[in-house]
C-alpha positions, 0 to 999 in steps of 0.5 A: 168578576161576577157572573151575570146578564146585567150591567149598568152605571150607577152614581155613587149617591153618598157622596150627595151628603158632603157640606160646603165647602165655606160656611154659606156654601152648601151642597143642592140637590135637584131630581126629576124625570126627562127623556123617559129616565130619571135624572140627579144633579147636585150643586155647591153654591152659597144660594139655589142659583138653578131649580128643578123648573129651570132644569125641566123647562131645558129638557122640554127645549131639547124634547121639542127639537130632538125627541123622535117620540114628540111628534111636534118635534123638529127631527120627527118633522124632518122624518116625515118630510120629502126634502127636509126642515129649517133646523133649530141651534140644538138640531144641527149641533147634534146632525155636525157632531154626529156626522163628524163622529161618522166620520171618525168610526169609519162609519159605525156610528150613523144617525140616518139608521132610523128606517133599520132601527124601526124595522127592528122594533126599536123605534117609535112605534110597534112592529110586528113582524121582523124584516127579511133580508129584502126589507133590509136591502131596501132600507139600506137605500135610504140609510148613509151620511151622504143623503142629508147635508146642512145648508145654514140652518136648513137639514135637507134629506136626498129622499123622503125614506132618508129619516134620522135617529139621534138616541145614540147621542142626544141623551149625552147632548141634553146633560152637556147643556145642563152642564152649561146651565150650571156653569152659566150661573157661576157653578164651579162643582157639580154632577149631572147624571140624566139616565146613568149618563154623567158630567163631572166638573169640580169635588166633593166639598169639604174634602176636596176629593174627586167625585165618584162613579161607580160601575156595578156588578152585572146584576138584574133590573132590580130595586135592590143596590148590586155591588160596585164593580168598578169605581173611577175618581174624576174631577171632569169630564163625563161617563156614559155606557151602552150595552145589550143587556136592557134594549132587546128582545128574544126571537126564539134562540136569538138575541136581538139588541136595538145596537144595529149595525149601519152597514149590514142592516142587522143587530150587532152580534159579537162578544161585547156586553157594554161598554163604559166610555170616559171623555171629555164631554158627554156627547162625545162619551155618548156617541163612542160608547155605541160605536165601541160595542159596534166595533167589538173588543179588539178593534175597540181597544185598538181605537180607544188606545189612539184618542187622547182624550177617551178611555173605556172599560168593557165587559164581554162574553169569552169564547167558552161562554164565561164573562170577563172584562179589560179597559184602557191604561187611562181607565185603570189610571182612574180607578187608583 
């Protein structure tokens, strides 16, 4: 394979150019910019049944229930909290989930980590100076699923250090609802893609083929297309990637990544470059993806070999410092 630092999911955006299906069926396309990213959608249907305005006003919803850089937003009004806030349908959808993903990992997955993920310099707002082992110790404290719990709608927090983070999973959320937009209003084939995170329902009309998504090359962050590494064809589901190629930041010889590790306190470190997640939704697809690259290669593989409904494709730094990469049975089953 190709040799290099990068990484990232990539739609194969020819497929946008495929007619419809029937006569008065034809293929819409919508694009904007949300969450800090762009995002793509395509559509078949026989009239514009959902428009940019619809599709920006929900992320504007989610913004003001989910974005820990919205200040006005519910999770940055539990953040700064002492005990805690009535939550919205979005809030708690995502705090169950993410709890039952904790669950799940045996902790690798943790939304509470948002005191640790600030002190590294990956939060909402700037650090300079990077935390000693006392800090952490300290932040440790406040970081755990057992200090916030649901009680109806209220989202209550044990200590008012006790803040959350929903990155690691929102972004997966948000495309999951537009998704539902779209089949709401009767669409039966589309993509959605919000940051190289997808959902795939229905194919390509009028062919009738899967669609495509590609997996390019490592490359750098340019505006030049990168050759398709790996191509998979689906009909549903979602694809999302995490990896320590683009969030990250040199402290002198070290690498430190924003994927921080909820029970040592301190930046992942180990041979994973990224890791490419399939599963049926995209917040499932979302929340493994950080929790694989946590877990590293063998205990990633191991665990992705027992889910039924999940299959990844990982790239990852060999001992001799080469670069390589494997996937799941399921994941090869796709690329066919």
């Amino acid at each position: 394979m190709i040799l290099a630092r990068f990484l990232f999911v990539f739609i194969i955006l020819a497929l946008f150019s495929f007619a419809g299906k029937e006569p008065n069926v034809r293929a819409y396309r919508i694009s904007g910019f949300a969450q800090g990213t762009g995002y793509h959608i395509l559509y078949y249907a026989s009239d514009s049944l959902v428009t940019r305005e619809q599709t920006d006003s929900i992320f504007s919803k989610i913004d003001s229930s989910l974005s820990i850089y919205k200040p006005y937003s519910l999770i940055s009004q539990f953040n700064r909290s002492q005990t805690g806030v009535e939550a919205d349908w979005m809030l708690c959808e995502v705090v169950r989930r993410s709890m039952a993903v904790n669950k799940k990992s045996n902790g690798a997955f943790d939304i509470t980590i948002q005191p640790l993920v600030q002190a590294w310099g990956f939060g909402a707002k700037r650090v300079t100076t990077l935390p000693d082992s006392v800090e952490i110790r300290s932040l440790l404290n406040c970081v755990g699923p057992d200090h916030i719990r649901l009680n109806g709608k209220r989202l209550i927090k044990d200590k008012p250090c006790v803040a959350i983070d929903v990155n690691g999973i929102a972004q997966g959320y948000s495309v999951d609802l537009v998704a539902a937009h779209l089949e709401k209003k009767g669409i039966a084939d589309y993509l959605v893609e919000l940051g190289g995170e997808i959902r795939v329902k229905g194919r390509k009309q009028p062919s009738g083929e899967k669609m495509s998504v590609g997996i390019e090359s490592p490359g750098d962050d340019s505006d030049n297309p990168l050759p398709v590494l790996r191509t998979i064809r689906m009909d549903h589901g979602a694809v999302t990637t995490s990896g320590n190629y683009r969030k990250f930041y040199q402290n002198g010889s070290k690498k430190i990544t924003h994927l921080i590790d909820p029970k040592t306190g301190y930046p992942v470190d180990n041979e994973m470059i990224s890791v490419t997640v399939v599963a049926e939704d995209a917040i499932t697809a979302d929340a493994y993806d950080n929790v694989l690259m946590n877990m590293g290669l063998r205990k990633a593989m191991k665990f992705v070999s027992s889910q039924k409904y999940m299959h990844a494709y990982f790239i990852y730094s060999k001992p001799d410092g080469s670069v390589a990469d494997t996937a799941s049975a399921g994941f090869y089953k796709m690329m066919r």
